[in-house]
DOPA-957241 format. One record per residue (C-alpha): x, y, z; residue number from 0. Coordinates in Angstrom, 3 decimals, padded with zeros to 6 digits. Each point is the difference from the previous one (the first is absolute). Example, Ala and Ser with C-alpha at 12.3 -4.5 7.8 and 13.67 -1.06 7.14 Angstrom:
2
{x 012.300; y -004.500; z 007.800; num 0}
{x 001.370; y 003.440; z -000.660; num 1}
END
This chain:
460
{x 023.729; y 030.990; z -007.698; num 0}
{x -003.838; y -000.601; z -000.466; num 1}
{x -001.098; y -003.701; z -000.684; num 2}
{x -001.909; y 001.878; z -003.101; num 3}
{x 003.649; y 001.150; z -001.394; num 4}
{x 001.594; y -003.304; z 001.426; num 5}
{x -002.029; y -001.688; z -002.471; num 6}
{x 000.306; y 002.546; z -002.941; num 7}
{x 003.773; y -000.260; z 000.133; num 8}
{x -000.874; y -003.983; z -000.383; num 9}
{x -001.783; y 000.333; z -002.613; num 10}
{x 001.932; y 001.513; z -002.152; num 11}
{x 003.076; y -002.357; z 000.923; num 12}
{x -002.245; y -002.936; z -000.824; num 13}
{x -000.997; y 001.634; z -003.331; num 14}
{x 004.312; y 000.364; z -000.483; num 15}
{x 000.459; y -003.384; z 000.040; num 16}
{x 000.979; y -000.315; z 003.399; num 17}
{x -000.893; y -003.405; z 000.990; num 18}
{x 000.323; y 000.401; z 004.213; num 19}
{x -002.741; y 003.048; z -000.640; num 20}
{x -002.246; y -002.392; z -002.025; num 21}
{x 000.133; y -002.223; z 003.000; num 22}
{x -000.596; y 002.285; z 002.396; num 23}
{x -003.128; y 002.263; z -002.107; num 24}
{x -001.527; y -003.677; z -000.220; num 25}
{x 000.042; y -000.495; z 003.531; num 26}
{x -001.264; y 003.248; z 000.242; num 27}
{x -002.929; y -000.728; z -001.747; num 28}
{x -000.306; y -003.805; z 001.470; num 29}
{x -000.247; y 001.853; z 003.517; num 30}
{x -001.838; y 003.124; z -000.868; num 31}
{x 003.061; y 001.693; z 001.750; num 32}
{x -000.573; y 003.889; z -001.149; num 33}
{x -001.931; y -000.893; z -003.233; num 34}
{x -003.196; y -001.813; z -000.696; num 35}
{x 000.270; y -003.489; z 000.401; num 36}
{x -000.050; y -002.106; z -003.638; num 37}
{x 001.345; y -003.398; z -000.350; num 38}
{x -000.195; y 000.254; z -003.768; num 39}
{x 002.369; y 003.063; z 000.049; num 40}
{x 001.792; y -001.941; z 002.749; num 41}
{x 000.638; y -002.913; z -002.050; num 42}
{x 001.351; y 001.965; z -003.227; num 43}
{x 002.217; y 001.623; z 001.840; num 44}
{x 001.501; y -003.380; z 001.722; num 45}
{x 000.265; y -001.448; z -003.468; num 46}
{x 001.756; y 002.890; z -001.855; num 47}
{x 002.665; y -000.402; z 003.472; num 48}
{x 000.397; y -003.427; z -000.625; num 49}
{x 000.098; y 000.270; z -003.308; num 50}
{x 003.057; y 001.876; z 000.714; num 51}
{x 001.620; y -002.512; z 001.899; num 52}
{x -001.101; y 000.859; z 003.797; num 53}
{x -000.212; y -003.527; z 001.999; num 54}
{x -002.522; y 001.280; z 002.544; num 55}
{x -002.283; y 000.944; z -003.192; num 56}
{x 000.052; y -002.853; z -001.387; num 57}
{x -001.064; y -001.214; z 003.338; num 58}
{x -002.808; y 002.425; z 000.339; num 59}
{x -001.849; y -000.797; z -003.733; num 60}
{x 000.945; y -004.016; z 000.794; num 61}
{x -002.771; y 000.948; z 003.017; num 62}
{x -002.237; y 002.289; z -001.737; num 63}
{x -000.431; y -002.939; z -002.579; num 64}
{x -000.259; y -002.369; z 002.309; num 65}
{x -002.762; y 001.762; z 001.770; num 66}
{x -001.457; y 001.777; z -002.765; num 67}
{x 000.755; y 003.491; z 001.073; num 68}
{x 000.063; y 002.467; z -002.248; num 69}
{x 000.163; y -002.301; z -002.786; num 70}
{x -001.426; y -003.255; z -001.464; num 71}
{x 000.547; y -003.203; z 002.603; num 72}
{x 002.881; y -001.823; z -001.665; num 73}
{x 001.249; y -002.322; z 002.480; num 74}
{x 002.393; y -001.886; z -002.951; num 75}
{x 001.610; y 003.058; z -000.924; num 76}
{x 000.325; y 001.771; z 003.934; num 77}
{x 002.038; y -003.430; z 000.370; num 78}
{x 002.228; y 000.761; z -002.975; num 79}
{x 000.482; y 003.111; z 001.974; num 80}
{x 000.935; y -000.845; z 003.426; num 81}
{x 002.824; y -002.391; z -002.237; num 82}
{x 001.334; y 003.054; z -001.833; num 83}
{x 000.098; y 002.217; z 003.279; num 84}
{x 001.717; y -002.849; z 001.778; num 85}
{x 002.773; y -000.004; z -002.521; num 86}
{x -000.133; y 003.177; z 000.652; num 87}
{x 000.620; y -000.114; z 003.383; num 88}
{x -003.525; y 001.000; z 001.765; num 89}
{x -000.322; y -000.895; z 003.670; num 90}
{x -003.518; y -000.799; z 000.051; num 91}
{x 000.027; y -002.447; z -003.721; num 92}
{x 000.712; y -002.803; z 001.808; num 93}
{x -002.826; y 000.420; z 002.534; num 94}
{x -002.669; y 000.375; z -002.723; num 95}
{x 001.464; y -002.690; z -002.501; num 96}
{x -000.355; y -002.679; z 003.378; num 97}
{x -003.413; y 001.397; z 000.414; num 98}
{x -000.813; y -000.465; z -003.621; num 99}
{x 001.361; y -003.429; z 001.037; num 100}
{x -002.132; y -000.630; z 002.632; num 101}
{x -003.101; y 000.965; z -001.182; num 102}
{x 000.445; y -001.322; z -003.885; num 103}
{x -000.137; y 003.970; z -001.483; num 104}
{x 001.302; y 000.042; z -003.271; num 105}
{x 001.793; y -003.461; z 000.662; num 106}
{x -000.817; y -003.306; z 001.043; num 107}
{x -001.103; y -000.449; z 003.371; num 108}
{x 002.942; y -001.542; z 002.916; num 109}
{x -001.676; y 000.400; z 003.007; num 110}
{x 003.085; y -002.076; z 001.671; num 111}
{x 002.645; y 001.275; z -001.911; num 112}
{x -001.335; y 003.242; z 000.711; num 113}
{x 000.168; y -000.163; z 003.546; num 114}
{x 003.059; y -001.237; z 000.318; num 115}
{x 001.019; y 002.427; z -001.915; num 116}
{x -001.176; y 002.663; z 002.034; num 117}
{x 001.059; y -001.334; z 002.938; num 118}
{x 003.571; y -000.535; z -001.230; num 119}
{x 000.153; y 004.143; z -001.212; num 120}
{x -001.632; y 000.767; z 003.126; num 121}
{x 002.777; y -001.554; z 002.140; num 122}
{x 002.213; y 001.757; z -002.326; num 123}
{x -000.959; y 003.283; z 000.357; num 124}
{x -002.263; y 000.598; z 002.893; num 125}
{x -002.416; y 001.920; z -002.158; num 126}
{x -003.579; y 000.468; z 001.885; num 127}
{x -001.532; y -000.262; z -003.582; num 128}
{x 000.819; y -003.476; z -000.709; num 129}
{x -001.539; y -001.198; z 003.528; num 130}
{x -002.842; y 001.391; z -000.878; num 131}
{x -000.292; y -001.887; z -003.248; num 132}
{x 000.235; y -002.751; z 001.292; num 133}
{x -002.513; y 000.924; z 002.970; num 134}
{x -002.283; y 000.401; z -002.964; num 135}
{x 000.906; y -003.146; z -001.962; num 136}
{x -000.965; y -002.272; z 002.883; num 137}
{x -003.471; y 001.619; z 000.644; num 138}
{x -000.631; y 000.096; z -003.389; num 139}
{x 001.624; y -002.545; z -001.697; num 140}
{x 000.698; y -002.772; z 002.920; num 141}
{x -002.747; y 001.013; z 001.978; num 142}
{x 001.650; y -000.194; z 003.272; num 143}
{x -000.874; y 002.328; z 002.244; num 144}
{x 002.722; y -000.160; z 002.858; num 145}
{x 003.234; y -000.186; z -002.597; num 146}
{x -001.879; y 003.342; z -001.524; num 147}
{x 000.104; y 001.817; z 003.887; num 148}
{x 003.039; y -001.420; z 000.206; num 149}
{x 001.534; y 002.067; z -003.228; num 150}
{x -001.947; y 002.851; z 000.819; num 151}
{x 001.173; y 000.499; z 003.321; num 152}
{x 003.692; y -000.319; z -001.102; num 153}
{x -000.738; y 002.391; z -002.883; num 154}
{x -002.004; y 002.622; z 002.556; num 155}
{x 002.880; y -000.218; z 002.461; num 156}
{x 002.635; y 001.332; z -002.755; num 157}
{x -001.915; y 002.394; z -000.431; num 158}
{x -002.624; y -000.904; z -002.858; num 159}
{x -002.687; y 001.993; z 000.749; num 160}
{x -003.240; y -001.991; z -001.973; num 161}
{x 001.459; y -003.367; z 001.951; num 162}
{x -001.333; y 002.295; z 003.173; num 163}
{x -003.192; y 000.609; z -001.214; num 164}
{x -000.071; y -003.664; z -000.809; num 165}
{x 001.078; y -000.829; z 003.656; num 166}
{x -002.630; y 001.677; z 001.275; num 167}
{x -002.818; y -001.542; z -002.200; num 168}
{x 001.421; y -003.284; z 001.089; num 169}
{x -000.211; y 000.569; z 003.706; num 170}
{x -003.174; y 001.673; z -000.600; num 171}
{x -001.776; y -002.676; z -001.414; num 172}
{x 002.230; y -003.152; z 001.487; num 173}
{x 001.455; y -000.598; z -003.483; num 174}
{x 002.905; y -002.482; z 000.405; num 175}
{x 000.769; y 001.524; z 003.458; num 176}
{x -002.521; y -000.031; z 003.299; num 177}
{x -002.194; y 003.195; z -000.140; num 178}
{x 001.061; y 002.758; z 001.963; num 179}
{x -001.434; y 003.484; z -000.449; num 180}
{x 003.171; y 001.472; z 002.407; num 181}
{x 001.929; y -001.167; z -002.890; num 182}
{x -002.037; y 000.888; z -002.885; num 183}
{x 000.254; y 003.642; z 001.409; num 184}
{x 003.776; y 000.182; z 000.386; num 185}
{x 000.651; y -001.654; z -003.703; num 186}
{x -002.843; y 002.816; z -001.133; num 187}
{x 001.907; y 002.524; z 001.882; num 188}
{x 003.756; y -000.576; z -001.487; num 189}
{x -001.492; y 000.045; z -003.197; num 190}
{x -001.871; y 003.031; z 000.627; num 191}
{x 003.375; y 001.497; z 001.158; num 192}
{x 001.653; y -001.548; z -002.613; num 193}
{x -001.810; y 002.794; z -002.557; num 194}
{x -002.806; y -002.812; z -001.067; num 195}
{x -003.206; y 000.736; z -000.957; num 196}
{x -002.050; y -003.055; z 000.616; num 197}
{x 001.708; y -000.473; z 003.446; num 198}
{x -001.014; y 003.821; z 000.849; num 199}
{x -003.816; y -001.325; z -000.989; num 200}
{x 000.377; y -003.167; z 002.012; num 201}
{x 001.030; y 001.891; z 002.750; num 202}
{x -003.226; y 001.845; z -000.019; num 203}
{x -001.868; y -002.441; z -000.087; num 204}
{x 001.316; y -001.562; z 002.862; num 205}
{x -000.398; y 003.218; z 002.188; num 206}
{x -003.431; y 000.546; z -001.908; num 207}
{x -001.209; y -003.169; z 001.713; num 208}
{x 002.568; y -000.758; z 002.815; num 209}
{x 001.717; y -002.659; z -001.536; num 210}
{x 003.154; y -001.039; z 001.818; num 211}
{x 000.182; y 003.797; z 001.788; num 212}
{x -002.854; y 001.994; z 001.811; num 213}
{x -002.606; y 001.292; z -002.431; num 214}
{x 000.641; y 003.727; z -000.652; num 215}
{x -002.100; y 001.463; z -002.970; num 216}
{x 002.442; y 003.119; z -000.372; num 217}
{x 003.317; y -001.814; z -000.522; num 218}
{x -002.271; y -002.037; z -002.280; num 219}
{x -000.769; y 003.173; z -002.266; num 220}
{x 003.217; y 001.618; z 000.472; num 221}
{x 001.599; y -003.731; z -001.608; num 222}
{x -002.555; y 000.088; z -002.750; num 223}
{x 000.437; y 003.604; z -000.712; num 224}
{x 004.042; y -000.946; z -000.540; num 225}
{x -000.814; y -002.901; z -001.857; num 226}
{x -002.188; y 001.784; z -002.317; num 227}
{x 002.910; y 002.778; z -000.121; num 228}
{x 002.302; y -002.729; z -001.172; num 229}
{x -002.647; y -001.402; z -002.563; num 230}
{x -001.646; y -002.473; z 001.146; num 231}
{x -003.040; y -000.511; z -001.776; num 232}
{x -002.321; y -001.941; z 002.494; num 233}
{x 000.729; y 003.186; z 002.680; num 234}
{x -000.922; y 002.540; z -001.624; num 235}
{x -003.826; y -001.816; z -000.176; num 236}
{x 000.433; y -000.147; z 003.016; num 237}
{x 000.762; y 003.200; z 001.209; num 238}
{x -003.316; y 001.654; z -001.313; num 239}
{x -001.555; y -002.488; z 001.854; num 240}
{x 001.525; y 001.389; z 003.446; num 241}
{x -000.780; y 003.104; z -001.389; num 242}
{x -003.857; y -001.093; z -000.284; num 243}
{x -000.281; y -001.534; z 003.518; num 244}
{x 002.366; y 001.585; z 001.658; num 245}
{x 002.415; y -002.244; z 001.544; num 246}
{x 003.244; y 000.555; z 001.453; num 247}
{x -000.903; y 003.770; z -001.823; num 248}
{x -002.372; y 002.724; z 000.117; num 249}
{x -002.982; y -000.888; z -002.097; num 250}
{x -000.015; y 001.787; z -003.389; num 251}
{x -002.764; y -001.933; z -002.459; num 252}
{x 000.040; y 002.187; z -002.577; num 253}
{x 004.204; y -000.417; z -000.309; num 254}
{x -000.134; y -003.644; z 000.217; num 255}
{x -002.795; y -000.248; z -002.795; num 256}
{x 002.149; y 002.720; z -002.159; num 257}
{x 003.145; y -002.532; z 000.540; num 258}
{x -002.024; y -003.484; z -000.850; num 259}
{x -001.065; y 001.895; z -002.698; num 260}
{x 002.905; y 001.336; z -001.674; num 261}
{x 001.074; y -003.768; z 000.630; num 262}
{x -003.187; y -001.312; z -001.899; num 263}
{x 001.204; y 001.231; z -003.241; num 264}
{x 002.412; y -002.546; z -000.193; num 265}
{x -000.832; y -002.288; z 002.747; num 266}
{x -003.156; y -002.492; z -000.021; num 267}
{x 000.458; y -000.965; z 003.528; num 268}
{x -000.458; y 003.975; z 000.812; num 269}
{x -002.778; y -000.120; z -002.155; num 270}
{x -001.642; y -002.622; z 002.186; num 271}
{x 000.962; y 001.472; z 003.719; num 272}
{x -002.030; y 003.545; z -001.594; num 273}
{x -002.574; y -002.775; z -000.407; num 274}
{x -000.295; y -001.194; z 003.360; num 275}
{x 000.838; y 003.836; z 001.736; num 276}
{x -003.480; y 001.296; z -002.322; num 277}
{x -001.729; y -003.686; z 000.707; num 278}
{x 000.444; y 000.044; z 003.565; num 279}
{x -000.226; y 003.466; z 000.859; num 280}
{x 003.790; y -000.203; z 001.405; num 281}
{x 000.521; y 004.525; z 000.946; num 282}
{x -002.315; y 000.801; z -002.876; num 283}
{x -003.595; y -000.383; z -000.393; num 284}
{x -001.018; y -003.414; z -001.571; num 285}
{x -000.648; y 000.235; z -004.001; num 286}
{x -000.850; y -002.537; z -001.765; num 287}
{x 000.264; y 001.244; z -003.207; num 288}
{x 003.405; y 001.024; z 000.088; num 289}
{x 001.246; y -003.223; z 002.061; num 290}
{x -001.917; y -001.714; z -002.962; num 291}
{x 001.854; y 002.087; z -001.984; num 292}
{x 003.795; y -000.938; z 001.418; num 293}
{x -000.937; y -003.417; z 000.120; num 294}
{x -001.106; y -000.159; z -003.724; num 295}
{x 003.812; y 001.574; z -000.616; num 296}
{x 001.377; y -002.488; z 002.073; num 297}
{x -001.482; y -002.821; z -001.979; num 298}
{x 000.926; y 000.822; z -002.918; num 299}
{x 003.925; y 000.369; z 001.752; num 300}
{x -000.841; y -003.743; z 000.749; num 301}
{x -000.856; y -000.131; z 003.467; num 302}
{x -002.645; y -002.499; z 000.393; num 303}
{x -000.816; y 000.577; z 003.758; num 304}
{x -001.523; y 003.390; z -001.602; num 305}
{x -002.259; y -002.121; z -002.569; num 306}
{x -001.140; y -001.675; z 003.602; num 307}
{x -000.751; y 003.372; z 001.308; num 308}
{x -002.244; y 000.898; z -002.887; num 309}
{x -001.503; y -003.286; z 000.372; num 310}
{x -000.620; y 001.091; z 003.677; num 311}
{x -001.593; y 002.975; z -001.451; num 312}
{x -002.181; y -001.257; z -002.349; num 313}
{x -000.828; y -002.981; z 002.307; num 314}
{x -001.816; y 002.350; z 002.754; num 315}
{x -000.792; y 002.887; z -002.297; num 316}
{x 002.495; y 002.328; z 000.883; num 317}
{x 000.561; y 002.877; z -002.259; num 318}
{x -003.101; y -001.102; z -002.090; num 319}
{x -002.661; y -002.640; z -000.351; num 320}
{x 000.321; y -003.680; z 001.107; num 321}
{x 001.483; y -002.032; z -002.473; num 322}
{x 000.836; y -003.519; z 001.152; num 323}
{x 001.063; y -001.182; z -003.771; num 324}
{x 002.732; y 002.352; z -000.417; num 325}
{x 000.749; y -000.475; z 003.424; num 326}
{x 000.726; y -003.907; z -000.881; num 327}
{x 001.984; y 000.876; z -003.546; num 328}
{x 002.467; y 002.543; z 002.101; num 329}
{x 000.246; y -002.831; z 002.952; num 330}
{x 000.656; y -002.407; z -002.793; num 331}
{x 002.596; y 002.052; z -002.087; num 332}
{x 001.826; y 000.953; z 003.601; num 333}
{x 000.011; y -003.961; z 001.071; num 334}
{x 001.470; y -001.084; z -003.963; num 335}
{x 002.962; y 002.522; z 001.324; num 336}
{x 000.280; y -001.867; z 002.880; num 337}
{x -001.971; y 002.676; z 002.526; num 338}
{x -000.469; y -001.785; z 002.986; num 339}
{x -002.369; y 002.336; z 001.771; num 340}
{x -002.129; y -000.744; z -003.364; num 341}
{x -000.215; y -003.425; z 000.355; num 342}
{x -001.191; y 000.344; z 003.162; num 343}
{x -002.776; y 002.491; z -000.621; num 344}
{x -001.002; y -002.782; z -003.192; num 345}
{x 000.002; y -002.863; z 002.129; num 346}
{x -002.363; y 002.031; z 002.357; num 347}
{x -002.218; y 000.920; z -003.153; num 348}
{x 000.057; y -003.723; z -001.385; num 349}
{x -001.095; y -001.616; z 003.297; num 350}
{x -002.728; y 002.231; z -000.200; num 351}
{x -000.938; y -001.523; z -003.043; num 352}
{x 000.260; y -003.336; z 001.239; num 353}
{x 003.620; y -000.476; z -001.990; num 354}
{x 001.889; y -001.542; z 003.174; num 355}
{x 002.362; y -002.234; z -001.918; num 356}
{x 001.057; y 003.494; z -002.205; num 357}
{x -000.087; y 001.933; z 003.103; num 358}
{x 002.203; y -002.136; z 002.346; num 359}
{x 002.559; y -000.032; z -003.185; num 360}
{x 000.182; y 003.454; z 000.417; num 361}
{x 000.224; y 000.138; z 003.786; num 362}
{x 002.895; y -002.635; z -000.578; num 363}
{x 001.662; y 001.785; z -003.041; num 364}
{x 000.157; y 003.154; z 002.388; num 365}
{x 001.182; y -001.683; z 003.276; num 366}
{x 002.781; y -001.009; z -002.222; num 367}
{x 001.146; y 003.382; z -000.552; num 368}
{x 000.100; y 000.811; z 003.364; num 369}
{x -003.967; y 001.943; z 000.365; num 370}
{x -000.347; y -000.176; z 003.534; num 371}
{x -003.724; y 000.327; z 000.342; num 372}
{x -000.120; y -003.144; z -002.437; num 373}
{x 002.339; y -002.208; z 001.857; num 374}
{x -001.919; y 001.332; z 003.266; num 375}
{x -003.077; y -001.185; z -001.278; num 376}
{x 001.274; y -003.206; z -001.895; num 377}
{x 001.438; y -001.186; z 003.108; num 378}
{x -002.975; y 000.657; z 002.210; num 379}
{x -002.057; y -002.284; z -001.929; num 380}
{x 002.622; y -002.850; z 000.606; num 381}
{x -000.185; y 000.448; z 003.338; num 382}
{x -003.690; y 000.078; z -000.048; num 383}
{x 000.081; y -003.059; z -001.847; num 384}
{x -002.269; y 001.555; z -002.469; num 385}
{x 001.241; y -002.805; z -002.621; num 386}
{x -000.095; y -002.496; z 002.679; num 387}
{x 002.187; y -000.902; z 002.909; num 388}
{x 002.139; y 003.277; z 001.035; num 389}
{x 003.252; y -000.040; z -001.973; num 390}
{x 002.740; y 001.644; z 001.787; num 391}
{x 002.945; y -001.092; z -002.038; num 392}
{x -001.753; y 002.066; z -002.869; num 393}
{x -000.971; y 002.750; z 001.878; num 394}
{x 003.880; y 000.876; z 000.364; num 395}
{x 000.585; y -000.412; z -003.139; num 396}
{x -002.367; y 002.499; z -001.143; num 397}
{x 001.151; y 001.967; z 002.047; num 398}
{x 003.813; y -000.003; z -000.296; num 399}
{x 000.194; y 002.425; z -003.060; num 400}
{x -001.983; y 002.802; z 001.643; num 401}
{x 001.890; y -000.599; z 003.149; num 402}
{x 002.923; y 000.554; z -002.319; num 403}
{x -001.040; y 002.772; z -001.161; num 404}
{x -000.583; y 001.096; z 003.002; num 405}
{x -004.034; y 000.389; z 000.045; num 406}
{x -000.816; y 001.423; z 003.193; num 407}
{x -003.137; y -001.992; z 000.290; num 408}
{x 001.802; y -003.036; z -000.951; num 409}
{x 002.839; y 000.353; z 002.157; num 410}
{x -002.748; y 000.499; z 002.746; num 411}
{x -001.925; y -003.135; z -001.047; num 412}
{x 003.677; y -001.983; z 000.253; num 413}
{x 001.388; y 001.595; z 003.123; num 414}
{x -003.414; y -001.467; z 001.956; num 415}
{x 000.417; y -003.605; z -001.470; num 416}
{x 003.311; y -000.093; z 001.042; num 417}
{x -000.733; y 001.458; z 003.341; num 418}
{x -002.906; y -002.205; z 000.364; num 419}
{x 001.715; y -003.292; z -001.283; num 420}
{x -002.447; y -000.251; z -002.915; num 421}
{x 001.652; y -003.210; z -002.042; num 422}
{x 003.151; y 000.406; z 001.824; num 423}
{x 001.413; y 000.498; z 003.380; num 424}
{x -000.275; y 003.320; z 001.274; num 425}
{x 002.756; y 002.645; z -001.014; num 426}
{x -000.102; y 002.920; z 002.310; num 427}
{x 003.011; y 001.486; z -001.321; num 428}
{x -000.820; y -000.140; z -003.787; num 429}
{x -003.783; y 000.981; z 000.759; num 430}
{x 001.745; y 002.953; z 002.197; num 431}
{x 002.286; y 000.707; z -003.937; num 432}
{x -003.003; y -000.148; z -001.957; num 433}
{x -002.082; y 001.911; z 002.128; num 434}
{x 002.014; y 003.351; z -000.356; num 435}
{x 000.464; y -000.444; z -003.207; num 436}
{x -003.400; y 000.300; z -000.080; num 437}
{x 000.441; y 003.229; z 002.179; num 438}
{x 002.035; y 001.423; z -002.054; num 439}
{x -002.182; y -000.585; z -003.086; num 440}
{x -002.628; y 001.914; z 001.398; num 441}
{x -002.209; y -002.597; z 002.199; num 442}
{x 000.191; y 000.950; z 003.974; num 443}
{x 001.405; y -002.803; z 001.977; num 444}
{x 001.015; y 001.264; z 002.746; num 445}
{x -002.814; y -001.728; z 002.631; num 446}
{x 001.343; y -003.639; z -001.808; num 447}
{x 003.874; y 001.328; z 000.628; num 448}
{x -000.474; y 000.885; z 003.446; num 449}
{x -001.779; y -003.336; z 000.806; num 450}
{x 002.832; y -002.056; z -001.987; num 451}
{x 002.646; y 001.689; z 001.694; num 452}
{x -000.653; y -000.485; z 003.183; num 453}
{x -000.812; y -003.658; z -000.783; num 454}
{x 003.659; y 000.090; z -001.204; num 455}
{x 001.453; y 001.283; z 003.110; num 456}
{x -001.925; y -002.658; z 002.597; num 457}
{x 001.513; y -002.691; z -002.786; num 458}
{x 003.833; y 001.596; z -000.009; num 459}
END
């Protein structure tokens, strides 16, 4: 039997009065499985099966109310119905109703209640879900970083497959655990296996740019292409964008454009790569007008980086006459929604004015965020002394949110203070860390990488 008669044949149980068809059509339409996906349809259906009594209904519009899925947010009343399909005997209530706990949805808050809670029905029942819960209460909620690695890797190693993706981000970026990119890949990789989407993306990226395994631009596309199969958004941008350069694939512009822009009716951020492919000239000729054009749409989809672009644009004349006022409103509008490549063009534009106080408030407003070039910069000057005497102790700390970020330029500027002994003793290994990072991120290391390593070996 078809999936097209599969669902006919549910359809018209559902309309019967059947309440195990309601339950199932709504999943149907929750998943898009074999009819357009529609969480509004969804949702009726879930409420006409609990209506009727079914405890995993009840369940399922407790959740859509909760998260405002097909209906209204209602976090009051999706408690009221993780109580009622409880009673009635739903697996899952309990789970939600401790969340609802934890997180003060729909009831007061208990944080420690809550977790005690959880961990009480965890060592009851095993269940992967409630480790994760509680993975995600303490990096939330308690803010501790190791007890939320901890869950996670308890939850990921009964199988939960989101805890895996969350392994890997950990040991990716040294979150509560000591970075290791061998790791990161294997966590990325059971999830991958595991049928997840975001761990089939990860894993592309790590093989995009060698990341815990040898870099290999074909397994790359071949992991994006799956993860874009499976629906993740994110991949599918990204797969026109192999298709435009040809990496890991045989180049095909005009396919990739046709894909980002099939993408762009919906999708800002597509909208803004079709920017940057016309802008740049990236397997297309460079126009202006039309990258104008995409980055106007992606404005409006609020993506401020593209008001920075225009800015760009209108700074140098590109696309039409010089206009240095509008270029200052778009660099202003981007920087009030917290743009940080626009507060670094504006600080550039107010020290040309003479404005240093404004302009280093910008510099220091975008190091904050993590802008590379301004923490570069920003940190420079300390060590010039421009102010004064050379201030290393706030050189790091401008730089410690780009580093974070992982700023190639940044991680660069860090890497040679540490290997130097700039303001601290010198740190071979961490300078070695930071230094492919910075590899990895695009800026060639390899001459300081040689000469560290075999500094390493005379020391071992």
């Amino acid at each position: 039997m078809s999936r097209r008669e599969e669902i006919t044949q549910l359809r018209q149980a559902a309309l019967d009065g059947a309440p195990q068809a309601q339950y199932d059509l709504a999943c149907a339409y929750s998943d898009g499985n074999g009819v357009p996906k529609n969480q509004r349809t969804a949702f009726r259906w879930f409420d006409k099966a609990a209506q009727a009594g079914d405890a995993e209904a009840m369940t399922a519009v407790g959740y859509c109310l909760l998260n405002g899925e097909g209906v209204e947010l209602d976090e009051a009343a999706a408690v009221v119905w993780f109580q009622k399909a409880k009673e009635a005997g739903s697996a899952d209530a309990d789970r939600y109703l401790t969340g609802c706990r934890l997180y003060g949805q729909g009831v007061p808050q208990d944080l420690e209640g809550g977790l005690v809670e959880a961990k009480e029905l965890f060592e009851i029942t095993q269940d992967p879900e409630y480790a994760y819960l509680l993975a995600c209460a303490y990096s939330d909620l308690v803010l501790d970083e190791e007890q939320a690695s901890q869950w996670h890797t308890q939850a990921a190693n009964l199988g939960h497959d989101e805890s895996m993706v969350w392994m890997g981000y950990f040991y990716r970026y040294g979150i509560g655990v000591q970075r290791d990119l061998k790791l990161a890949f294997e966590w990325y990789k059971r999830a991958a296996d595991a049928g997840n989407d975001a761990g089939m993306e990860n894993l592309a990226v790590c093989y995009q740019h060698g990341e815990g395994v040898p870099q290999d631009l074909e397994r790359a596309y071949d992991c994006r292409l799956e993860a874009a199969n499976m629906g993740h958004p994110v991949s599918k941008r990204w797969l026109g964008k192999h298709l435009i350069h040809g990496a890991g694939v045989d180049p095909d512009p005009e396919r990739g454009i046709d894909m980002l822009e099939e993408l762009a009716q919906e999708d800002a951020a597509a909208c803004m790569m079709l920017g940057e492919v016309y802008y740049y000239g990236e397997g297309v000729e460079t126009d202006l007008a039309l990258a104008t054009s995409w980055f106007e749409r992606a404005a409006k989809g609020d993506m401020p980086e593209a008001l920075t672009f225009l800015g760009t644009m209108a700074w140098y004349g590109e696309g039409g006459p010089k206009d240095p006022a509008l270029a200052e409103r778009l660099y202003q509008e981007a920087a009030e929604k917290g743009e940080p490549q626009a507060l670094y063009n504006l600080a550039f534009l107010l020290e040309g004015r003479g404005e240093m106080g404004p302009a280093h408030e910008a510099l220091e407003r975008a190091a904050a965020m993590g802008h590379g070039p301004s923490a570069c910069l920003l940190a420079q000057r300390c060590l010039d002394g421009e102010a004064g005497e050379p201030d290393v102790e706030q050189a790091v700390r401008y730089l410690e949110p780009s580093v974070a970020e992982e700023d190639p330029d940044a991680l660069y500027m860090r890497a040679e203070m540490l290997r130097d002994g700039v303001g601290c003793d010198a740190d071979l290994k961490s300078a070695m860390e930071l230094f492919h990072l910075a590899q990895i991120q695009g800026r060639d290391t390899r001459v300081e990488r040689g000469i560290l390593r075999r500094k390493l070996r005379g020391m071992s």
